[in-house]
Backbone as CSV, one residue per row, in Angstrom:
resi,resn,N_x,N_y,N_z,CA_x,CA_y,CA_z,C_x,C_y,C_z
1,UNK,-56.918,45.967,37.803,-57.890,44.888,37.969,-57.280,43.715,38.722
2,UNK,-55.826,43.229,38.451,-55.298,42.240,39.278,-55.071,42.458,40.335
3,UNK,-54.885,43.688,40.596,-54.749,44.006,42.310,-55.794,43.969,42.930
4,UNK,-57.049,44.371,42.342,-58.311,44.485,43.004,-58.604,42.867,43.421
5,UNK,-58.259,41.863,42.305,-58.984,40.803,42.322,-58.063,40.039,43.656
6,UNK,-56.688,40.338,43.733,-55.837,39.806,44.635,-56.032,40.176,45.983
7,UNK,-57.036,41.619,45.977,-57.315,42.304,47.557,-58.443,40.833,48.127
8,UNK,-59.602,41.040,47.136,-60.698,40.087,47.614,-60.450,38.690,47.831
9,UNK,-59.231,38.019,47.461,-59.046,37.248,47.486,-58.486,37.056,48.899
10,UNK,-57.609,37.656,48.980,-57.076,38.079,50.167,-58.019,38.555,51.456
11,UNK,-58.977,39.465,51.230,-60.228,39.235,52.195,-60.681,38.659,52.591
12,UNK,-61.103,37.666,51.311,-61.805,35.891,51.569,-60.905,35.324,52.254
13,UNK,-59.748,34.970,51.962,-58.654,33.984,52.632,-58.523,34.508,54.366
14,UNK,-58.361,35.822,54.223,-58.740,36.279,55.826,-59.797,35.703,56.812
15,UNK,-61.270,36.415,55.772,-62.337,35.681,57.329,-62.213,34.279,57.054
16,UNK,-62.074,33.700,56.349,-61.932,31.797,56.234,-60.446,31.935,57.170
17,UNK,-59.538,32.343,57.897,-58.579,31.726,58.402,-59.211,32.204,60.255
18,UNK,-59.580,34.142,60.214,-60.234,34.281,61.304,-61.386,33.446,61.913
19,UNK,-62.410,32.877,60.877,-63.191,31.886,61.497,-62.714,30.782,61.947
20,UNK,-61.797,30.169,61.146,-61.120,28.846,61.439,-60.082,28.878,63.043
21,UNK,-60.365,30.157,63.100,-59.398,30.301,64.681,-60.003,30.271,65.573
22,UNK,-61.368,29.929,65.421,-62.784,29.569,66.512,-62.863,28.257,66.764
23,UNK,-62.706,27.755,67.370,-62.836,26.436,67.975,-63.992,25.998,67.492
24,UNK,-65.399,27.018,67.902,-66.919,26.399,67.729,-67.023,26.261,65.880
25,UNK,-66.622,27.160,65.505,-66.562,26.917,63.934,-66.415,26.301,62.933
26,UNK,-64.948,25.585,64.350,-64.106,24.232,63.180,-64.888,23.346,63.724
27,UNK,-65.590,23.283,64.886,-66.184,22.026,65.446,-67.665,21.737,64.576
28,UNK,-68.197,22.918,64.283,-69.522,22.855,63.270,-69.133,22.689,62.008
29,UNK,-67.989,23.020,61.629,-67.842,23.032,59.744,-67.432,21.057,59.708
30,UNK,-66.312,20.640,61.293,-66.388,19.409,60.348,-67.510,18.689,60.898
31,UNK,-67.882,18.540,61.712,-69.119,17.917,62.218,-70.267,17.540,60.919
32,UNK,-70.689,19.546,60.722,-71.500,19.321,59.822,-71.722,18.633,58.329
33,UNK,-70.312,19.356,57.775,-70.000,18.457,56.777,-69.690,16.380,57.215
34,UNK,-69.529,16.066,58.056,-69.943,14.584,58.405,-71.292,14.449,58.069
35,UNK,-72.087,15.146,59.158,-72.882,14.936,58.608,-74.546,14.858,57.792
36,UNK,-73.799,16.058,56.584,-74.440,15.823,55.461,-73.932,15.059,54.542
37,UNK,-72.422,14.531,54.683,-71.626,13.203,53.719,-72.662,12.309,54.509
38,UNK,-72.657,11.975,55.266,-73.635,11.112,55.719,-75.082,10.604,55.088
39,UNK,-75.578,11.895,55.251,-76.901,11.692,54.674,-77.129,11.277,53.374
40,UNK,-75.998,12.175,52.471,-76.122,11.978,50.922,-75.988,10.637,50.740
41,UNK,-74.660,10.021,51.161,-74.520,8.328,51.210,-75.533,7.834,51.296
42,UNK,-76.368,7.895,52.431,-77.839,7.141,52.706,-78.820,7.442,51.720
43,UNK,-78.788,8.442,51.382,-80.047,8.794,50.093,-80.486,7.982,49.636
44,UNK,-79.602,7.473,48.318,-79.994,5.811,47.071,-80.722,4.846,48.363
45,UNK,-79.852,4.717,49.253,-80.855,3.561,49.809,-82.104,3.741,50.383
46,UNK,-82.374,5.179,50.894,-83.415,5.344,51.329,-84.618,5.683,50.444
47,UNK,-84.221,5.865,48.987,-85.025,6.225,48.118,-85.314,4.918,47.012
48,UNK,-84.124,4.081,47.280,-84.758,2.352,46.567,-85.813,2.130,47.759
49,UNK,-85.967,2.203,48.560,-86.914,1.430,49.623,-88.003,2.503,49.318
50,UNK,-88.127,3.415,49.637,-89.537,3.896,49.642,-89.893,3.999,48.356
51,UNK,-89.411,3.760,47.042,-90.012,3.500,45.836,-90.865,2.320,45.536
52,UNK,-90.635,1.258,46.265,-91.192,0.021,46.204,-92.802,-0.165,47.241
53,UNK,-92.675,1.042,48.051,-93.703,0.738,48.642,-94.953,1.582,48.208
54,UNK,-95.915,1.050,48.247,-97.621,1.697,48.009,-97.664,3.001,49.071
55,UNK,-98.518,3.946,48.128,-98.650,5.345,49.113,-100.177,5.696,49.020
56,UNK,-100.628,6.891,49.164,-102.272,7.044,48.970,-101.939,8.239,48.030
57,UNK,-102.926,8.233,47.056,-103.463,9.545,46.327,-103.769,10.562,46.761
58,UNK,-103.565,12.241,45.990,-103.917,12.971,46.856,-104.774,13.601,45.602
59,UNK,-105.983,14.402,46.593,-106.725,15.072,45.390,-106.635,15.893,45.327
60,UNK,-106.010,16.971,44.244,-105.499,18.027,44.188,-105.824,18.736,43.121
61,UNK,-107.206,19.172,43.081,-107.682,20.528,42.293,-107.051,21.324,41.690
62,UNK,-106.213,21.974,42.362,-105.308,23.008,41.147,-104.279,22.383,40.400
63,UNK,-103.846,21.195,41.173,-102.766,20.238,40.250,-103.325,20.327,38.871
64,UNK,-104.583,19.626,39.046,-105.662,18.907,38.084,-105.559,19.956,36.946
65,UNK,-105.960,20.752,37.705,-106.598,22.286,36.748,-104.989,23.020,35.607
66,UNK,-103.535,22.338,36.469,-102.768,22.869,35.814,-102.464,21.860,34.867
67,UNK,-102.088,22.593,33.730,-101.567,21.630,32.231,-100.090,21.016,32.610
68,UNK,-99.824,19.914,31.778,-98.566,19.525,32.542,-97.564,19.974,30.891
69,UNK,-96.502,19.712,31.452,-95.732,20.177,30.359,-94.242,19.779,31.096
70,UNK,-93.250,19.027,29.991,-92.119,19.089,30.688,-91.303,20.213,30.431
71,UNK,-90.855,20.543,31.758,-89.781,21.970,32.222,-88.666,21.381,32.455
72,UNK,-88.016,20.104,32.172,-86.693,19.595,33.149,-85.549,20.579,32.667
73,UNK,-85.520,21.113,31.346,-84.844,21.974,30.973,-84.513,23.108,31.596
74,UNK,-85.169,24.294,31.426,-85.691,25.287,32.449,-85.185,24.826,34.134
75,UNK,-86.084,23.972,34.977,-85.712,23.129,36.261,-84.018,23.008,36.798
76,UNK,-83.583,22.695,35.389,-82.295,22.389,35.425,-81.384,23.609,35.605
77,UNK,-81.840,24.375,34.869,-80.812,25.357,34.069,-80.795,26.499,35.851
78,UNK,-82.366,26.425,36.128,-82.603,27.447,37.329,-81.523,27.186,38.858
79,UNK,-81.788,25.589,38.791,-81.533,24.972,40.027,-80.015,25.048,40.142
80,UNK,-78.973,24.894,38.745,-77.729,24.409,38.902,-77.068,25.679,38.772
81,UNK,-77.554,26.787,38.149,-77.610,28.722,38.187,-77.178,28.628,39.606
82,UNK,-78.415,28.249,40.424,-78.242,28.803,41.812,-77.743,28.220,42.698
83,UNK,-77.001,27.183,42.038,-76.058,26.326,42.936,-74.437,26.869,42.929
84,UNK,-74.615,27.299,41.838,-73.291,27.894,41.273,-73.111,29.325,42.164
85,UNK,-74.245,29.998,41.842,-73.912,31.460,42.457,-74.106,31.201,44.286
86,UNK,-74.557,30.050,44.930,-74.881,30.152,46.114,-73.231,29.799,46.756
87,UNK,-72.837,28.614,45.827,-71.652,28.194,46.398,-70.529,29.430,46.172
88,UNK,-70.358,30.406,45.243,-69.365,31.210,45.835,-70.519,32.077,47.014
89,UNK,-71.128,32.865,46.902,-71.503,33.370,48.238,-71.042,32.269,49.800
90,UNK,-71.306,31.318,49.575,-70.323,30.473,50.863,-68.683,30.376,50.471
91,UNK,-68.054,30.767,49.467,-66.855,30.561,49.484,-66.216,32.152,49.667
92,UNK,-67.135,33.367,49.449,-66.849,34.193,50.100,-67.524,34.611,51.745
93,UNK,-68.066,33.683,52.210,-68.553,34.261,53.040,-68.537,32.554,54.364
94,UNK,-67.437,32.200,55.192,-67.191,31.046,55.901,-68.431,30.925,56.927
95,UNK,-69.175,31.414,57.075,-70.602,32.135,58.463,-71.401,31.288,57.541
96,UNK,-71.303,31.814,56.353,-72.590,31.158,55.449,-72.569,29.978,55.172
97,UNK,-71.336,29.517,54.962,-71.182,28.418,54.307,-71.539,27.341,55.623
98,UNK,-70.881,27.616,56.758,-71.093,26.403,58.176,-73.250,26.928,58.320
99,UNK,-73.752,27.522,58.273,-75.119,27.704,58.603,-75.680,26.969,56.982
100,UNK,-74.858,27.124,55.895,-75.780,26.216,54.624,-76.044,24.865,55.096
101,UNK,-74.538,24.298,55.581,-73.870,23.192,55.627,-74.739,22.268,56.699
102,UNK,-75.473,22.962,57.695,-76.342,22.568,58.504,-77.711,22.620,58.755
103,UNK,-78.393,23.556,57.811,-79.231,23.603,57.371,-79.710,23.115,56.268
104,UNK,-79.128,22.367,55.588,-79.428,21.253,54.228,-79.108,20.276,55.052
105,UNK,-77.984,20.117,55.728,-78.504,18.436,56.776,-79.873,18.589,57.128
106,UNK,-80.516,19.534,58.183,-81.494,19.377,58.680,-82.751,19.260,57.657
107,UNK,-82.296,19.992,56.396,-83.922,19.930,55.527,-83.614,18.792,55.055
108,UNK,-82.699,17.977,54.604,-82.509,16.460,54.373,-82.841,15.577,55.366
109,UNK,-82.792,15.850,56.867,-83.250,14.544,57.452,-84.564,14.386,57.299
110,UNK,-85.203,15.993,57.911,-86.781,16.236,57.704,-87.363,15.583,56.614
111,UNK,-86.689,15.450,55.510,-87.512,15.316,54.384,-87.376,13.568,55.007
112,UNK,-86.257,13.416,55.362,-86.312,11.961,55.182,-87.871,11.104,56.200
113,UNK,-88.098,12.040,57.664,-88.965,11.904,58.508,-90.459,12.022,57.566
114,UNK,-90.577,13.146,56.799,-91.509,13.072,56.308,-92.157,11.954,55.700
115,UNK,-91.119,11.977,54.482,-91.897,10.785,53.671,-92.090,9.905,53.744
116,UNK,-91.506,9.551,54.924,-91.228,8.310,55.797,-92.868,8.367,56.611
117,UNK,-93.071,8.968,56.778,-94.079,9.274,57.800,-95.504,9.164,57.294
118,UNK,-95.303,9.858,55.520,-95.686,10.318,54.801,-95.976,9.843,53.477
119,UNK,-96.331,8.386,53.510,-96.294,7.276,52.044,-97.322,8.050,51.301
120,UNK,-96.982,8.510,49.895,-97.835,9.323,48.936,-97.244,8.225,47.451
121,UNK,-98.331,8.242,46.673,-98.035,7.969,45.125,-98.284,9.511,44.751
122,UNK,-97.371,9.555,43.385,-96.774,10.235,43.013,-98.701,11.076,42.265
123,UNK,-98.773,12.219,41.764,-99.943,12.802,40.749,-100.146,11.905,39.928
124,UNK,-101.416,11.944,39.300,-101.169,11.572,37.891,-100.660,12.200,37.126
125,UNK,-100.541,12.145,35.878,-99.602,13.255,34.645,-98.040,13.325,35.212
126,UNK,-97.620,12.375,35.809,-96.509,12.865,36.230,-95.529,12.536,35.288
127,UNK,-94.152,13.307,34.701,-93.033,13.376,34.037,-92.268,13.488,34.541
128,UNK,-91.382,12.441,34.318,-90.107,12.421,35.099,-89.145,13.641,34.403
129,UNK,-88.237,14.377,35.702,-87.235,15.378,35.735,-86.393,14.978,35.275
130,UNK,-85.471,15.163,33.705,-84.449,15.000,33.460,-83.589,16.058,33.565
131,UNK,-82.426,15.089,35.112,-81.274,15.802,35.657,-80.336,14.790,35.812
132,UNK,-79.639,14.872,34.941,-78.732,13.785,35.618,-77.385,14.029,36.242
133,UNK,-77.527,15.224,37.163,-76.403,15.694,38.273,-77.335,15.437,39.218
134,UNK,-78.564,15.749,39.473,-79.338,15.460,40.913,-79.606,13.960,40.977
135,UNK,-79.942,13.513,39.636,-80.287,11.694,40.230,-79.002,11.374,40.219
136,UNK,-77.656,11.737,40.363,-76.871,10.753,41.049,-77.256,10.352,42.686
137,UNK,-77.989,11.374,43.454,-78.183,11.141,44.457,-79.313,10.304,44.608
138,UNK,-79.722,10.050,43.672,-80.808,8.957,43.514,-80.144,7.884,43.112
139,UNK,-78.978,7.412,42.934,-78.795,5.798,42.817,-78.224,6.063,41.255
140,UNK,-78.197,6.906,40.576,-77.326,6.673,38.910,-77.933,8.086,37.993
141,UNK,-77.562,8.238,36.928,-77.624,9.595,36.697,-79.450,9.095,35.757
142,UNK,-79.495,8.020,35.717,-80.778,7.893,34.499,-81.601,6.934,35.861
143,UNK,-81.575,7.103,37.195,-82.581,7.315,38.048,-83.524,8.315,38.149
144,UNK,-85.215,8.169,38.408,-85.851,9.455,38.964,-86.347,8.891,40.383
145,UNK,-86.542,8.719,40.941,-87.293,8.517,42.259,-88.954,9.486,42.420
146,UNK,-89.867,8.499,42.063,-91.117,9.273,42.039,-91.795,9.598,43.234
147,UNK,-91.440,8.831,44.370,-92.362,8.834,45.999,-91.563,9.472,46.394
148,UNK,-90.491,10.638,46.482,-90.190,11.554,47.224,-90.935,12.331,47.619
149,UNK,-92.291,13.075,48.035,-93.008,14.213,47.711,-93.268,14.586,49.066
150,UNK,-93.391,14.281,49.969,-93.862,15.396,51.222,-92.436,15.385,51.847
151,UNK,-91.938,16.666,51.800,-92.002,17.938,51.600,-90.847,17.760,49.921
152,UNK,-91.600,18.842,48.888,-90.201,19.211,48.090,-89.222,19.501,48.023
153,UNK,-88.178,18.768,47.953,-87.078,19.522,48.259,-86.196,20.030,47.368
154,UNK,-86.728,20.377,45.950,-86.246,21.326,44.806,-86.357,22.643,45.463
155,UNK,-87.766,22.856,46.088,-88.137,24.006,46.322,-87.704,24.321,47.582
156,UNK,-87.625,23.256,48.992,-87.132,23.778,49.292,-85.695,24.294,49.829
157,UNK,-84.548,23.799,49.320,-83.514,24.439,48.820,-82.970,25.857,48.485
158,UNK,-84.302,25.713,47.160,-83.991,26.809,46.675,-84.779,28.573,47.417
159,UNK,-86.148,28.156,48.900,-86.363,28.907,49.813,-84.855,28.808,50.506
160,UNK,-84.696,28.115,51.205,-83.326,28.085,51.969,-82.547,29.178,51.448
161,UNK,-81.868,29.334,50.284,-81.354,30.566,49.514,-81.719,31.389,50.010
162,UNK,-82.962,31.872,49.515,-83.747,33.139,49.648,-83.295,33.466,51.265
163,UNK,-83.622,32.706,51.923,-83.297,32.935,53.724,-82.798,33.614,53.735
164,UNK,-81.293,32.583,53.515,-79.784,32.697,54.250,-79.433,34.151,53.572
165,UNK,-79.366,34.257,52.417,-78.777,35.385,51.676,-78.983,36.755,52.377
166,UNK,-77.874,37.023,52.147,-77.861,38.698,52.876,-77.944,39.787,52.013
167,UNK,-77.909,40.107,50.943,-77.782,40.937,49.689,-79.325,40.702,49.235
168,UNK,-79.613,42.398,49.237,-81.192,42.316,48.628,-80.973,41.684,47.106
169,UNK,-80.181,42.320,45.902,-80.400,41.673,45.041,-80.055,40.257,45.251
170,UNK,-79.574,40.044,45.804,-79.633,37.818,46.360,-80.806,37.185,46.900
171,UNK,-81.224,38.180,47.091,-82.736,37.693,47.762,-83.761,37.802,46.609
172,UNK,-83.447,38.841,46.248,-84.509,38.668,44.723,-84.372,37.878,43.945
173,UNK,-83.004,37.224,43.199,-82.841,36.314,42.464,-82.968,35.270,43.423
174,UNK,-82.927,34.904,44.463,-83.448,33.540,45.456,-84.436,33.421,45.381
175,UNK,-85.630,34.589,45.075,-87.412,34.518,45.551,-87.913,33.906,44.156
176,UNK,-87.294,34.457,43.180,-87.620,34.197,41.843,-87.109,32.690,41.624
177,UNK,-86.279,32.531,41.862,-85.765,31.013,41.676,-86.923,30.106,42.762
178,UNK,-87.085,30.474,44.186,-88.146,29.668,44.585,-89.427,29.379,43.918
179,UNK,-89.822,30.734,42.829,-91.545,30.674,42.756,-91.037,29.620,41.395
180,UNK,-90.011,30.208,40.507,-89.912,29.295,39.521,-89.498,27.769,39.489
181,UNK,-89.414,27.732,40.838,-89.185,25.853,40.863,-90.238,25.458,41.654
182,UNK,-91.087,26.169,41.990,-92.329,25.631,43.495,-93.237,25.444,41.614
183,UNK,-93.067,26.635,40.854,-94.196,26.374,39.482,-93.820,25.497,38.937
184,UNK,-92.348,25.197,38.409,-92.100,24.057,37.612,-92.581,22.796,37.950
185,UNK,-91.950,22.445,39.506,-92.539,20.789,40.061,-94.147,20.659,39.812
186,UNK,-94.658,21.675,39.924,-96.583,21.675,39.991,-96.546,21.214,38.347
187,UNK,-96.362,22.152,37.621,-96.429,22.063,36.020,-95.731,20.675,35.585
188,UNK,-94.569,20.397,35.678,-94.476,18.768,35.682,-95.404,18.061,36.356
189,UNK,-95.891,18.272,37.672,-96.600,17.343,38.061,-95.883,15.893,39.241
190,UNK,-94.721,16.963,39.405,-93.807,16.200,40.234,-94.117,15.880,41.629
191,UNK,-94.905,17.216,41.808,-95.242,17.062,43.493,-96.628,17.655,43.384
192,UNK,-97.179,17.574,44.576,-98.741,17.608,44.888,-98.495,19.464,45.229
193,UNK,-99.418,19.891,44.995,-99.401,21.442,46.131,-99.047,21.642,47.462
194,UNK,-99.570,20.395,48.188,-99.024,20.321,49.627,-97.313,20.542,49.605
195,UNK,-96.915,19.419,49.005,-95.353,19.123,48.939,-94.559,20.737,48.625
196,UNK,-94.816,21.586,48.129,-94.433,22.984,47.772,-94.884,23.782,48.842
197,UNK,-96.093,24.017,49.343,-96.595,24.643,50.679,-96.102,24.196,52.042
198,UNK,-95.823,22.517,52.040,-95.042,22.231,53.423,-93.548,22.365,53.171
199,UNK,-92.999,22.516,51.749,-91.523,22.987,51.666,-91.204,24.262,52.786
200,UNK,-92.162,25.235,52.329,-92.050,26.701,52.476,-91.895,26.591,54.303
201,UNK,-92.586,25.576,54.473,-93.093,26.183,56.058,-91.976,25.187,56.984
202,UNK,-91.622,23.785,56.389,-90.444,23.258,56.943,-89.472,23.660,56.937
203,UNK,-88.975,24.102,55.614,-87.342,24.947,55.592,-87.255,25.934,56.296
204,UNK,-88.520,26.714,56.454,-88.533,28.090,57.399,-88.020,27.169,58.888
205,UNK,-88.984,26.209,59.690,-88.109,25.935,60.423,-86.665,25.284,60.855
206,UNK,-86.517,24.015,59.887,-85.307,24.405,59.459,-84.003,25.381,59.598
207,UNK,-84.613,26.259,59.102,-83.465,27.595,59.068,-83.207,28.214,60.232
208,UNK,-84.223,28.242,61.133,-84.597,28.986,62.308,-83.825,27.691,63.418
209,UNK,-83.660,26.860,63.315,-83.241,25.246,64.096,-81.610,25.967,63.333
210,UNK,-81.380,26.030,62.174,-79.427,26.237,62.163,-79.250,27.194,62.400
211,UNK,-80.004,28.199,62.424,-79.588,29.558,62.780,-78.744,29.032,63.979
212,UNK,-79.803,28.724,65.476,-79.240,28.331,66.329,-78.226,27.804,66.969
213,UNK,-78.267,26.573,66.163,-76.769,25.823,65.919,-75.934,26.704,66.158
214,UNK,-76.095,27.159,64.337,-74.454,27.911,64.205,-74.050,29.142,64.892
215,UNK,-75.109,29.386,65.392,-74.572,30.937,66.458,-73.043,30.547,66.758
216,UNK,-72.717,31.861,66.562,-71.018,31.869,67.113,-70.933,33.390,67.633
C-alpha cells in the first residue's frame, strides 16, 4: 500500500513539474491566481455597497408556491463536500486546477457585472444561510449579504464542477450537488428562479470563455 501511495504521488509531482515546464502554464497559473486574489479582496467591498442600495421585486410563482425551510445545514455540508473533493481533483490533476483557477475568476467578475447591472431585493421568506467559511468573503464569518442574486453563485460553482470534471462518476456526484444546491437556495428562498436558471446558462459560458484561455 505504501508503495502504491508513493507511485501516485510521484505521478502527481510529475505532471505538476511537466506542466510547470510550459511557459504558457506558469504564465496562466500565476496570472490567474492574481487574479482571483484579486477579486476575493474586492468582494466585502463590493457586497457592503450593493447591500445598501434599493433593488426591484421579482414575482416568482414557483418561489411562492415553494415552502421555505432552512437547509443551511445540508447547503453547507454539500458545498464544503465538494470543495474538498474538487480541490484534490486539481491537486491531482495541474490542467484542471489552471482552467478552475480561471474560470471562477470569470464566474466572479460576471456575477459582479450582473448584479451590478442587476439591482434585485432579495424574495420574501427569505433566511439567511448559516456559513460561516463562505461569509468570510462577505466581510466576517456572522455576515450574510442578501442582494447578491442575479446570477447564483452557490449554484453556479457547483455547475462549474459538473463541467470541468472528467470522471463520469465526478460528474454524477457534480450534477447531484448542482440540483441539490439550485433546490436548496429556492427552498431557503435565497434566490429568485431566475438567479439559478441564469447560473446554469452564465457558467456554461464562462467555462467555454476558460476553456479558451487555458488551451495549452
Amino acid at each position: 500500500m505504501e508503495n502504491t501511495q508513493t507511485q501516485v504521488k510521484q505521478t502527481i509531482a510529475g505532471k505538476w513539474k511537466s506542466a510547470w515546464g510550459i511557459p504558457k502554464f506558469r504564465i496562466l497559473t500565476i496570472v490567474g491566481i492574481l487574479l482571483l486574489s484579486g477579486i476575493l479582496i474586492f468582494l466585502p467591498f463590493f457586497f457592503a455597497i450593493i447591500e445598501k442600495r434599493e433593488g426591484a421585486f421579482l414575482a416568482d410563482p414557483f418561489l411562492e408556491w415553494i415552502p421555505t425551510f432552512d437547509v443551511s445545514i445540508p447547503t453547507f455540508i454539500v458545498i464544503w463536500s465538494m470543495s474538498l473533493f474538487y480541490a484534490r481533483r486539481c491537486y491531482q490533476d495541474p490542467y484542471l486546477f489552471v482552467l478552475a483557477v480561471w474560470c471562477i475568476s470569470l464566474i466572479y467578475f460576471s456575477r459582479l457585472i450582473t448584479i451590478t447591472a442587476f439591482p434585485l431585493n432579495p424574495p420574501n421568506g427569505l433566511i439567511p444561510l448559516n456559513d460561516p467559511l463562505a461569509n468570510i468573503f462577505y466581510g466576517g464569518i456572522d455576515k450574510f449579504i442578501k442582494k447578491d442574486l442575479f446570477y447564483s453563485g452557490h449554484t453556479s460553482i457547483q455547475f462549474f464542477m459538473f463541467l470541468s470534471l472528467q470522471k463520469k462518476n465526478d460528474k454524477i456526484v457534480a450534477f447531484c450537488a448542482t440540483i441539490l444546491i439550485g433546490s436548496f437556495v429556492l427552498i431557503q428562498h435565497i434566490h429568485y428562479t431566475i438567479d439559478v436558471v441564469g447560473a446554469i446558462i452564465f457558467t456554461y459560458l464562462m467555462f467555454r470563455i476558460g476553456k479558451i484561455i487555458t488551451k495549452i
